[in-house]
C-alpha positions in Angstrom: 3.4 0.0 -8.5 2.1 3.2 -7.2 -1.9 3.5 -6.9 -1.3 7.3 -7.1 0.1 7.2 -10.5 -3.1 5.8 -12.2 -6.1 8.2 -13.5 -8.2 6.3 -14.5 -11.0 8.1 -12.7 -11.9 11.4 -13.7 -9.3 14.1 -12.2 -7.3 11.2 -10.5 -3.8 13.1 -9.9 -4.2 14.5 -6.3 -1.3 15.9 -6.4 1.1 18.1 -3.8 3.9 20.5 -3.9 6.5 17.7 -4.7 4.4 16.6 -7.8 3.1 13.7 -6.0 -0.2 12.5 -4.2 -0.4 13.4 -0.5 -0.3 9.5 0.2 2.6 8.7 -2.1 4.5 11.8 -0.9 4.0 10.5 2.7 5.0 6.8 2.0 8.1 8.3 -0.4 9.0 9.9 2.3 9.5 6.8 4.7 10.7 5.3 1.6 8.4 3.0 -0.1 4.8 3.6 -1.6 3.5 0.3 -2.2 1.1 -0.6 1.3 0.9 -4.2 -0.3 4.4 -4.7 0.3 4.3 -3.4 4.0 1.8 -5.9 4.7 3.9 -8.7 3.9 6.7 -7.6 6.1 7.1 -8.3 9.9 5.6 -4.9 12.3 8.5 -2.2 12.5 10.7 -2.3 15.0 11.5 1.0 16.7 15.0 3.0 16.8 15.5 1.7 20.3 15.6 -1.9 19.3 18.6 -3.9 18.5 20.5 -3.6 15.3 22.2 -6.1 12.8 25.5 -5.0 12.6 27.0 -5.4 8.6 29.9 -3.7 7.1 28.1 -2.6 4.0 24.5 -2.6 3.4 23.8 -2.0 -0.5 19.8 -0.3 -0.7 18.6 -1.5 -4.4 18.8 -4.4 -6.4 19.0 -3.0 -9.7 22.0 -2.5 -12.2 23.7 -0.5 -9.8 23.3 -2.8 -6.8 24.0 -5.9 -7.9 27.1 -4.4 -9.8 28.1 -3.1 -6.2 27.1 -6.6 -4.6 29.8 -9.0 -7.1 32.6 -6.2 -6.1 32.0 -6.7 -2.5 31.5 -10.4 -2.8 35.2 -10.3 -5.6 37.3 -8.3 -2.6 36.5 -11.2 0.0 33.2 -9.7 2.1 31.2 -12.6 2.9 27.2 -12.3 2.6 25.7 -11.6 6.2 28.0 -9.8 8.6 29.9 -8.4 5.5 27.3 -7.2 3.4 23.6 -7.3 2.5 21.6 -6.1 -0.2 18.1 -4.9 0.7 15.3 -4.7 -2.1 11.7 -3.3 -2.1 11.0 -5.3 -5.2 8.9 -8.0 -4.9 11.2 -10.2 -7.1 14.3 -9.8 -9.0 14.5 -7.0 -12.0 15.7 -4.1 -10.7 13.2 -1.5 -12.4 12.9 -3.3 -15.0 10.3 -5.6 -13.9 7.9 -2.5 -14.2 8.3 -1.4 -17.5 5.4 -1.8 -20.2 5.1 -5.1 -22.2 5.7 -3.5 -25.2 9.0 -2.5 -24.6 11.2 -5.4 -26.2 14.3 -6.0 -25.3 15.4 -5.2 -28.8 14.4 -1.6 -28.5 16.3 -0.7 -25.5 19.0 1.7 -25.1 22.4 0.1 -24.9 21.7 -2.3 -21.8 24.9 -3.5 -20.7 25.5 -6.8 -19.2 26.1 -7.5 -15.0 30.0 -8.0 -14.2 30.8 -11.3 -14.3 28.0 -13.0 -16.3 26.9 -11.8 -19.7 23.4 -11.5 -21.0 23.8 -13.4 -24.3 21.1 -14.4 -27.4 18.1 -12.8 -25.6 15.4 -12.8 -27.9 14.7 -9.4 -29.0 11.3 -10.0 -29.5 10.7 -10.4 -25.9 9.6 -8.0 -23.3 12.4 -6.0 -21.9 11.0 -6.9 -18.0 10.9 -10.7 -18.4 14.6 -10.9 -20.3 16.1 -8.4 -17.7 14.1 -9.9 -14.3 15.0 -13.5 -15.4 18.9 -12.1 -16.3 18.7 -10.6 -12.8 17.5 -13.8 -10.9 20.0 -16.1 -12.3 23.0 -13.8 -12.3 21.9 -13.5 -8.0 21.9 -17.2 -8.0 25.2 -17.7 -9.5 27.0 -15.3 -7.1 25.1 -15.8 -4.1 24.2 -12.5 -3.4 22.6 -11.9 -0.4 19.6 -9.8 -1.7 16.3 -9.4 0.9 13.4 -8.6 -0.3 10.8 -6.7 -0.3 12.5 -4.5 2.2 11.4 -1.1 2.3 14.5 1.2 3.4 12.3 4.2 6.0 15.2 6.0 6.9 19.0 6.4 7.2 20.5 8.4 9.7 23.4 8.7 12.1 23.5 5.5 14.4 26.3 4.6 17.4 30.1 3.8 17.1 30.4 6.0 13.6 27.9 3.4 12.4 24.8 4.4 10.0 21.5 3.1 11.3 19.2 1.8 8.3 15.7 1.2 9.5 13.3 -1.0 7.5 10.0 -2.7 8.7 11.8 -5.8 8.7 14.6 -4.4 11.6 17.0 -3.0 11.8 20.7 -2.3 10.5 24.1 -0.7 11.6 26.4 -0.4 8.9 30.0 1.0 8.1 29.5 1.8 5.1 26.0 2.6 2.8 26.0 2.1 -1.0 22.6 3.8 -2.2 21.5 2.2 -5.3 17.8 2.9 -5.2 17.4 4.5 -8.9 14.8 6.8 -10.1 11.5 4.6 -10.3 9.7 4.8 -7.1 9.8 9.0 -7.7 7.8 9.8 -11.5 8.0 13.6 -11.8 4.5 15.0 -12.1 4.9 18.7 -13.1 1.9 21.4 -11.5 -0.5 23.5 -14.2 -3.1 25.9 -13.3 -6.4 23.5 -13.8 -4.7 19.8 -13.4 -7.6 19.3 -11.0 -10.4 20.1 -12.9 -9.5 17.6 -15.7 -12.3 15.1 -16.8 -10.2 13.0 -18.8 -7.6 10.6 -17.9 -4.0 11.6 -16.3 -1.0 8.7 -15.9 2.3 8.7 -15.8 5.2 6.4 -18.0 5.5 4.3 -15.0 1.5 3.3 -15.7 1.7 3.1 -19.2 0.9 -0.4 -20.1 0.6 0.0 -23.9 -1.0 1.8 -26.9 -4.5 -0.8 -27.0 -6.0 1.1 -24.3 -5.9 4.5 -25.9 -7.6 3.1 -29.1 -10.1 5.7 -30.4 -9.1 8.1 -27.8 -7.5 11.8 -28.2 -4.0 11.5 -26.3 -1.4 14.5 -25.4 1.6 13.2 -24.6 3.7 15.6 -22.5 7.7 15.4 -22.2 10.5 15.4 -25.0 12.5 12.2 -23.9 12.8 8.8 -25.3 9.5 7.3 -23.6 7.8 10.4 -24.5 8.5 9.5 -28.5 8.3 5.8 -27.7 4.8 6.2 -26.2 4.2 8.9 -29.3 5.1 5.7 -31.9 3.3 3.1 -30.4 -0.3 5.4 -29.5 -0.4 6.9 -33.1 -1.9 3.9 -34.9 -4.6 3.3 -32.2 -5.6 6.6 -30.6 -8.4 9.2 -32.4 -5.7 11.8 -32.4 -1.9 12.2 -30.8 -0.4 15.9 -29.6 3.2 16.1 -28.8 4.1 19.0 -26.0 7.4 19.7 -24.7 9.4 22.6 -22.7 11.8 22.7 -25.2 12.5 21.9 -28.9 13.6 18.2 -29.0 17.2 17.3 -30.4 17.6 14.7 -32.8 20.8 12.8 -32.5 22.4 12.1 -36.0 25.0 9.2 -35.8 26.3 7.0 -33.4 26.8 7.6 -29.6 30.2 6.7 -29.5 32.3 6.7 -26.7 33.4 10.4 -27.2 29.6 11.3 -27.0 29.2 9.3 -24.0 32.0 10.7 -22.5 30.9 14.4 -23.1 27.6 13.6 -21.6 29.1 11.9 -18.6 31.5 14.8 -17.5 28.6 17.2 -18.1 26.6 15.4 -15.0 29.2 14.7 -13.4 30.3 18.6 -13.0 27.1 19.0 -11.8 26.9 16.3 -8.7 30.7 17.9 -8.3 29.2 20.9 -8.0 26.3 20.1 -5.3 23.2 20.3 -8.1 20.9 17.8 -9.4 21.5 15.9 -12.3 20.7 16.7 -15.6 18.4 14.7 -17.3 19.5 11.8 -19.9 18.1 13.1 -23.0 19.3 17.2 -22.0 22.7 15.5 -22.5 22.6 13.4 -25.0 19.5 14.0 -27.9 16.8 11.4 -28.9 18.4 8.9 -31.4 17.5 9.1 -35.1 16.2 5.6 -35.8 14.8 4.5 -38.9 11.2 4.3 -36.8 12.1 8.1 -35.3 12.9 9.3 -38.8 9.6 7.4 -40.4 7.6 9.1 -37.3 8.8 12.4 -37.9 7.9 12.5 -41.2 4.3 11.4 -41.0 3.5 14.3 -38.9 3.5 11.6 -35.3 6.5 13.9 -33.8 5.6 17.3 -34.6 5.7 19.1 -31.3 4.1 22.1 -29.7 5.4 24.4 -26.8 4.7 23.6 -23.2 0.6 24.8 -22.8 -0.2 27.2 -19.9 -3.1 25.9 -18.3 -5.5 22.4 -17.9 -9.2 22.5 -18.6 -11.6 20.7 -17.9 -12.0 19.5 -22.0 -7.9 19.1 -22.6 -5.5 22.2 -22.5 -5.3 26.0 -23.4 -2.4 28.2 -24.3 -2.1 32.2 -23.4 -2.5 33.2 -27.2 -5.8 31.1 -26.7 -5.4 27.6 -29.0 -6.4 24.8 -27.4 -6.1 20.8 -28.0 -9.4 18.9 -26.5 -7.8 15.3 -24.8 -9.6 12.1 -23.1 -5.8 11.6 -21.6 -2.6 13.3 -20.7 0.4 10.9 -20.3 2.9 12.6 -18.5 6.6 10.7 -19.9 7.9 13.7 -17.6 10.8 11.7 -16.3 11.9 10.7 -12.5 13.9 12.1 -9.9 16.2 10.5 -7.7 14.7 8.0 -5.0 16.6 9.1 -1.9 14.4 10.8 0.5 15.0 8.0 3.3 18.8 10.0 3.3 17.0 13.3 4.6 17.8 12.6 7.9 21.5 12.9 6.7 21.4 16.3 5.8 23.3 15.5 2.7 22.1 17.8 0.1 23.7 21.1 -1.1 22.0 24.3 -1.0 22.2 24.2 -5.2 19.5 21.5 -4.3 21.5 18.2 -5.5 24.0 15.6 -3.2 28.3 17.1 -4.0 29.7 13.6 -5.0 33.4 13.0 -5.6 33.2 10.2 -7.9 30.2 8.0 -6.0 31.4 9.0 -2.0 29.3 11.6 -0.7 31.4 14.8 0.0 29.4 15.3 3.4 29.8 11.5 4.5 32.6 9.5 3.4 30.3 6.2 4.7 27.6 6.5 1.8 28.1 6.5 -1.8 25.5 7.0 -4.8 25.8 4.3 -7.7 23.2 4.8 -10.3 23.0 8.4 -9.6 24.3 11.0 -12.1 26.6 10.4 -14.5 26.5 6.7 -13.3 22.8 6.5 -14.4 23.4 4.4 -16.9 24.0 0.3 -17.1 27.3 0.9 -17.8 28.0 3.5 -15.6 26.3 1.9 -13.0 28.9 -1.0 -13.4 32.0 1.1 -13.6 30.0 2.9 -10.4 29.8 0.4 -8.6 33.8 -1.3 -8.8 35.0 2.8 -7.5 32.8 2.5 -4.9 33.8 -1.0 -3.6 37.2 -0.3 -3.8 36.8 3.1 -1.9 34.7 1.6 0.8 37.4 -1.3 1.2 40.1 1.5 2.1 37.6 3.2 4.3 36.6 -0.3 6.1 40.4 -0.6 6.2 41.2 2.6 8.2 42.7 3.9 5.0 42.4 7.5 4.5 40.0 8.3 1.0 40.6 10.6 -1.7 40.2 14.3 -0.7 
């Protein structure tokens, strides 16, 4: 996990233009931010050493990637000089491994099972990162997917003989073909206020949040309108001294079921906007926050009443221009992620509306790299479906076959 994330001491979010700590924002860069996994790996090599030549090299071992890994393995590429699947993980889990104890597996959001190999009678009273990482482990075993880890990806850019050259600390690739499958996790969006700095309490982000018990008798804001920002809400309310809910916007309460003509709409609305060259659009700006029984019991007893985005962080909590203020020992930030893909800079592959044009998961700029996980494949389903187009475009282009225009 990333040390930046954690404020624990007083004013502990040193934080720079991207919304990240100067370290962090350095290491994200060369893609990775964990030091502890550097030092496990082998020195770097440099650009001018040898590279392992591979047909497809899949970055990620998450939903997305090991969706992307079966299909490759199912259409006859054989682990090694076929394809490989690198992983900064430590261990199997995808992001998953890193989410809070708390989170059973019975409370989360629709999580589809792998290709192949269902995830059957899991005991909803477990945590969400043991059931998923032990899924993700034995469903790698049973197909022999050829997943290194922890390999941090640096940077990919344009390498000899049309190839792509990946380089990690652990060598070297050249690859026909990139499937980028690296998520959201490693980037936790950390929005800028006048007076962040000169906060005496406490700032973390979801991807620190451990549980309620260590808020207990403290004043907490919680700041975002997703579903981790209510989740954290639920849980912190019986334990902390007080609970404030601030969001940008009014939330959205879903009423009914998310069918499939829900998730449809909410799918073409991202997906016109990777179409289009701009970043994706948040889950919950497409879809609501559910109405559960425990949402519905939450609202009622005051726990989800929200306030409008504040203006400015003091020293005590935080202010507003008509002058209220809310005194706070913490501010959890469940502000979200962005996409992990800065080690694709030296592609040049973004827009200038900011986000990556896809056309279904191929990058419009570079028919050799395609984006499962990303946009309106950001789901577990979608990240399966994702995955099976991209395998089957990347055969065609491996194939000298010309792809879709």
């Amino acid at each position: 996990m990333n040390d930046f994330l954690d404020g624990g001491v007083h004013g502990a979010v040193d934080l720079d233009g991207s919304g990240r700590s100067a370290g962090a924002a350095s290491a994200a860069a060369a893609g990775g931010t964990d030091g502890a996994r550097h030092a496990r790996q082998r020195p770097g090599t440099t650009r001018t050493e040898a590279a392992r030549d591979v047909d497809v090299l899949v970055v990620g071992a998450g939903q997305a990637g090991l969706s992307s890994a079966y299909h490759l393995r199912r259409t006859g590429l054989e682990p090694g000089r076929g394809f490989v699947v690198l992983d900064h993980a430590p261990r199997p889990g995808g992001a998953w491994q890193f989410r809070w104890p708390t989170l059973t597996y019975g409370v989360v959001h629709g999580m589809h099972s792998l290709p192949g190999m269902e995830l059957a009678d899991a005991d909803p009273t477990r945590p969400s990162s043991e059931v998923i990482a032990e899924y993700f482990d034995a469903y790698e075993r049973a197909f022999d997917l050829p997943v290194l880890r922890p390999v941090d990806v640096h940077a990919v850019r344009e390498g000899d003989d049309g190839r792509l050259l990946v380089e990690t600390p652990a060598g070297n690739w050249a690859t026909r073909a990139l499937v980028n499958a690296t998520g959201t996790w490693e980037r936790p969006f950390w929005p800028r206020y006048p007076g962040q700095q000169t906060f005496r309490g406490r700032q973390l982000h979801t991807a620190r949040y451990r549980g309620p018990e260590e808020f207990a008798g403290l004043r907490v804001i919680v700041v975002g309108g997703g579903a981790s920002g209510t989740q954290h809400l639920m849980e912190i309310a019986p334990y902390a001294a007080a609970t404030t809910w601030v969001t940008r916007r009014p939330p959205v309460f879903r009423e009914g079921p998310f069918d499939e003509n829900r998730g449809r709409e909410a799918v073409a609305l991202v997906d016109e906007r990777v179409r289009q060259g701009l970043p994706p659009l948040s889950v919950v700006s497409v879809t609501g926050l559910p109405s559960t029984d425990a949402i519905r019991r939450a609202r009622a007893e005051g726990v989800l009443d929200r306030l409008p985005m504040f203006d400015r962080i003091t020293p005590d909590g935080v202010e507003w221009s008509d002058g209220r203020r809310v005194d706070a020992d913490v501010i959890l930030w469940a502000t979200g992620f962005r996409a992990a893909i800065d080690h694709l800079a030296p592609l040049r592959l973004r827009e200038a509306g900011g986000g990556i044009r896809l056309d279904g998961t191929r990058v419009v700029a570079d028919p050799r790299v395609h984006l499962v996980g990303y946009g309106p494949s950001a789901s577990t389903i979608g990240a399966n479906r994702a995955g099976r187009a991209a395998v089957r475009d990347i055969r065609r282009l491996l194939a000298g076959e010309p792809v879709a225009a």
